[in-house]
N, C-alpha and C positions, 0 to 999 in steps of 0.2 A: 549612538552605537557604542556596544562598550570597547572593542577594538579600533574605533579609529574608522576613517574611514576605509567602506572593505574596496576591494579589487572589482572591476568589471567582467571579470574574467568569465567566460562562458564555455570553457572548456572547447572551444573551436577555434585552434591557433591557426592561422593560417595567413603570408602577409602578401596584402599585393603588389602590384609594381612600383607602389609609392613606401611601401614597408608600411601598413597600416592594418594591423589584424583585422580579418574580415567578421571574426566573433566581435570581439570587445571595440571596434574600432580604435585600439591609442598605436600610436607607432613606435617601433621598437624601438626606440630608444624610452619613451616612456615605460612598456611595460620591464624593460632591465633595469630601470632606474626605481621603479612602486614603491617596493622594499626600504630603501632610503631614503626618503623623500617624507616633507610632516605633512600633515593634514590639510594645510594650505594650498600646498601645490600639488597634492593629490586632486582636489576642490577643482582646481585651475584646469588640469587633465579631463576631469568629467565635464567641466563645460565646454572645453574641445570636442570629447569624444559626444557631447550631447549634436553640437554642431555637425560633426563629418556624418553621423548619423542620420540626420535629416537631412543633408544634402545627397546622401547614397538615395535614401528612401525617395527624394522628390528627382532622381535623375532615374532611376525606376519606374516612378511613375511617369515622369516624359517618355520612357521609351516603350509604353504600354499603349497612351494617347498617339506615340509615331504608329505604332504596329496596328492601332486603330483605322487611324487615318488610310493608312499604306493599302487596308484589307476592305475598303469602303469603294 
């Protein structure tokens, strides 16, 4: 990339009860921090936010299989 690496940013700021933006998944203190921060620990950030990611997406789908079950 020629800037580095970019932001997650999805233009859907919004943070939960953990301060974790529900667009980009990073927590606010990551996304105050982006700006300053080199490449490295940007890097670091996206495999978090890759993480809390798939863990929202598979506690989703658990409560799809509950709503399953519950409706059977």
């Amino acid at each position: 990339m020629a800037n580095g690496v970019q932001s997650p940013c999805v233009r859907n700021c919004c943070l939960n009860d953990s301060d974790i933006c529900v667009g980009c998944f990073r927590s606010l203190v990551e996304i105050t921090r982006w700006s300053l921060i080199n490449d490295d620990a940007k890097m670091q950030i996206l495999a978090q936010v890759a993480i809390r990611k798939a863990q929202q997406y598979a506690a989703l789908d658990d409560l799809g299989d509950s709503n399953k079950v519950a409706g059977t």
